[in-house]
C-alpha positions in Angstrom: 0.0 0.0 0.0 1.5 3.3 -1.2 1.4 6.3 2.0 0.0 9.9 0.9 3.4 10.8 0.9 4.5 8.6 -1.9 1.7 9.2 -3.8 2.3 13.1 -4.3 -0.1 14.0 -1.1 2.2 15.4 1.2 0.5 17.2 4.7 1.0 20.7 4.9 4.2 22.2 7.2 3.3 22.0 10.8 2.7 25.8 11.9 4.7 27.2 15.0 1.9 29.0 16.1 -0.5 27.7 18.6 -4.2 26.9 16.8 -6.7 29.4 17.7 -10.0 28.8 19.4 -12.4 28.1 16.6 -15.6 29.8 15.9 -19.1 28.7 16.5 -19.9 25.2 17.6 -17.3 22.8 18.4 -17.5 19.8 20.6 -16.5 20.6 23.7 -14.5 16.8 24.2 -11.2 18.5 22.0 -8.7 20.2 24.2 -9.4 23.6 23.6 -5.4 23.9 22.5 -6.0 21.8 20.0 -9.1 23.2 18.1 -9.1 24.7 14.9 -10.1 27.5 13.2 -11.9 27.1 9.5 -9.0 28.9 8.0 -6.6 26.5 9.5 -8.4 23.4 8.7 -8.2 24.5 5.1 -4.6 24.8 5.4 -4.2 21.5 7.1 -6.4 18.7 5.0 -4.2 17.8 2.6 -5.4 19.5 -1.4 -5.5 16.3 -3.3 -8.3 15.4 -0.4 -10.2 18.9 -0.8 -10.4 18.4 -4.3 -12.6 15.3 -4.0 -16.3 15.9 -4.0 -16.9 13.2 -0.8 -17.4 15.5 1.8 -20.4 15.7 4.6 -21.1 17.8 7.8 -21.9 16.2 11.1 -23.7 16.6 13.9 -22.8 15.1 17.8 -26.1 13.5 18.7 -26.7 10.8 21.0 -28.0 7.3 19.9 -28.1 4.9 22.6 -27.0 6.8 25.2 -23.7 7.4 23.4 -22.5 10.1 21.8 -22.5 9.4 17.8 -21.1 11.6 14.6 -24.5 11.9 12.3 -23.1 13.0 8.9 -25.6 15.4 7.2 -25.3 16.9 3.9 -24.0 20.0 3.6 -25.8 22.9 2.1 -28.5 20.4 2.2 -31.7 19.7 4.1 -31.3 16.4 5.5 -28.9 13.5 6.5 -26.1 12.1 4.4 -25.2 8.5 3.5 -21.8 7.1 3.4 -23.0 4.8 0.1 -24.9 7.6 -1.9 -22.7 10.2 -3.4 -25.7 12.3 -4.4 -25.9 13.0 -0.6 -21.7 14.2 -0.4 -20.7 17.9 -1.1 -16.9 19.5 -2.2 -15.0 20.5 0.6 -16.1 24.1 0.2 -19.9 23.8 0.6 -19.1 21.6 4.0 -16.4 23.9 5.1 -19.6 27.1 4.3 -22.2 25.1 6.1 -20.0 24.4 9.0 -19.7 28.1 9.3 -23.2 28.6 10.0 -22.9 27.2 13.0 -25.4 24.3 12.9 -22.8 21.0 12.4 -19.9 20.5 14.8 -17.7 19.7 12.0 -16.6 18.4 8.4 -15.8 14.8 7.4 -14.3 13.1 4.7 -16.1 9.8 3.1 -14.0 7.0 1.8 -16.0 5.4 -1.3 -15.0 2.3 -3.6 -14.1 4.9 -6.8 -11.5 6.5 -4.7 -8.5 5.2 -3.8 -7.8 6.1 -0.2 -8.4 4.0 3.0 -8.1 5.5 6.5 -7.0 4.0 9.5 -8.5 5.1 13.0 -6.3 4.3 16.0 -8.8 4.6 19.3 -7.9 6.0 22.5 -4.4 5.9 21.8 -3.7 9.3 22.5 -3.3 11.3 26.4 -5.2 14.7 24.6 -3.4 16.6 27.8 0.3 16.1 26.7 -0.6 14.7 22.5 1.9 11.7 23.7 0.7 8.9 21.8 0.8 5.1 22.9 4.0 3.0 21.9 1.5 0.9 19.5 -0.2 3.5 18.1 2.9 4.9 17.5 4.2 2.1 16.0 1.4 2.2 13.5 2.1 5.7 12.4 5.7 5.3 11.9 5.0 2.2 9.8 3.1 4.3 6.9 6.7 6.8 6.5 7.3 10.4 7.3 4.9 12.4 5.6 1.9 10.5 5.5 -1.3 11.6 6.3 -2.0 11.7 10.1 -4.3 13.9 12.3 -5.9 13.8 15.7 -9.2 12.6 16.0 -12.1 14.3 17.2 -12.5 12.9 20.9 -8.6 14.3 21.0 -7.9 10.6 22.3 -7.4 8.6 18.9 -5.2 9.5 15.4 -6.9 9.3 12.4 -4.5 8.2 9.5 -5.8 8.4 5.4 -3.2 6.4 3.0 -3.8 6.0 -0.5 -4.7 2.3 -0.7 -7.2 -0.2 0.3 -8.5 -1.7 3.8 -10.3 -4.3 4.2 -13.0 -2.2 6.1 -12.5 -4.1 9.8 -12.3 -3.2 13.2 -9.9 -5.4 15.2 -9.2 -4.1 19.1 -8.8 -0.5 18.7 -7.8 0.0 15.6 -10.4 0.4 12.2 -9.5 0.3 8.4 -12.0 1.4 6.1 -11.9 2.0 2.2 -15.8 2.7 1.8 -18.8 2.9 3.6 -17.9 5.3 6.1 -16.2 8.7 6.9 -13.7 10.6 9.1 -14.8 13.6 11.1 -11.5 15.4 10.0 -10.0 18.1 12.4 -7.0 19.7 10.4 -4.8 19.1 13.9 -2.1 17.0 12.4 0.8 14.9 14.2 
């Protein structure tokens, strides 16, 4: 499996600057150091991803008693489904609907006509220090420098996106999906 990095995607340069405290509505679980504003999160996901029109909005609601990422479509009226592409936007409608303050965030949907599969290492992650677990670790260092990698929402788990295929499993806590699902991306990279 080729990494982002060896396919031409390469992350942006990490900034020196803190991230700023984003606007509007944000789920209060990220470290506030941590959270992003929309201008930095365009700077962050990677351009060969913004280019793709398989983007959503989402909304924290709770299902089960647990709190769940609902992907809506953006712009839209109505909720989005990770195996209909008529319900996914570009990165630019999410990014304007997120900015009127009714979705806690953007994600990105992996779908069987791209050819990216993302990896999502679960509470792996102390979100007070960003000092990640030796497995976890592990895992990221085994895609290359360069590759894809960015905390996850809860500010406990990494999210990693790969060009490639997965064979869309869950085994401990680790996932690897290719289609069927999407990432609630944050623009806070490693």
């Amino acid at each position: 499996m080729k990494t982002i990095r060896k396919a031409g995607l390469r992350p942006p340069a990490k900034s020196k600057q803190p991230p700023t405290p984003t606007k509007g509505p944000v789920d209060v679980s990220m470290p506030q150091t941590e959270r992003l504003n929309t201008e930095e999160m365009l700077d962050n996901v990677p351009e060969e991803l913004r280019r793709r029109p398989q983007w959503v909005v989402w909304k924290l609601e709770q299902r089960d008693g647990k709190p769940t990422k609902v992907p809506y479509i953006a712009g839209g009226v109505g909720r989005a489904d990770t195996t209909d592409l008529m319900t996914w936007r570009t990165f630019e409608q999410a990014v304007t609907a997120l900015e009127t303050g009714r979705y806690n965030g953007i994600g990105f949907v992996f779908c069987s006509g791209d050819h990216y599969a993302g990896i999502d290492l679960d509470k792996c992650r102390d979100p007070e220090t960003g000092e990640l677990e030796a497995w976890a670790t592990e895992i990221v260092a085994s895609f290359g420098q360069g590759v894809y990698a960015e905390v996850s929402q809860s500010g406990t788990g990494v999210h990693i996106i790969v060009r490639g295929k997965a064979p869309d499993t869950k085994r401990g806590q680790v996932e690897a999906y290719s289609t069927k699902r999407f990432f609630a991306m944050t623009g806070v990279t490693l």
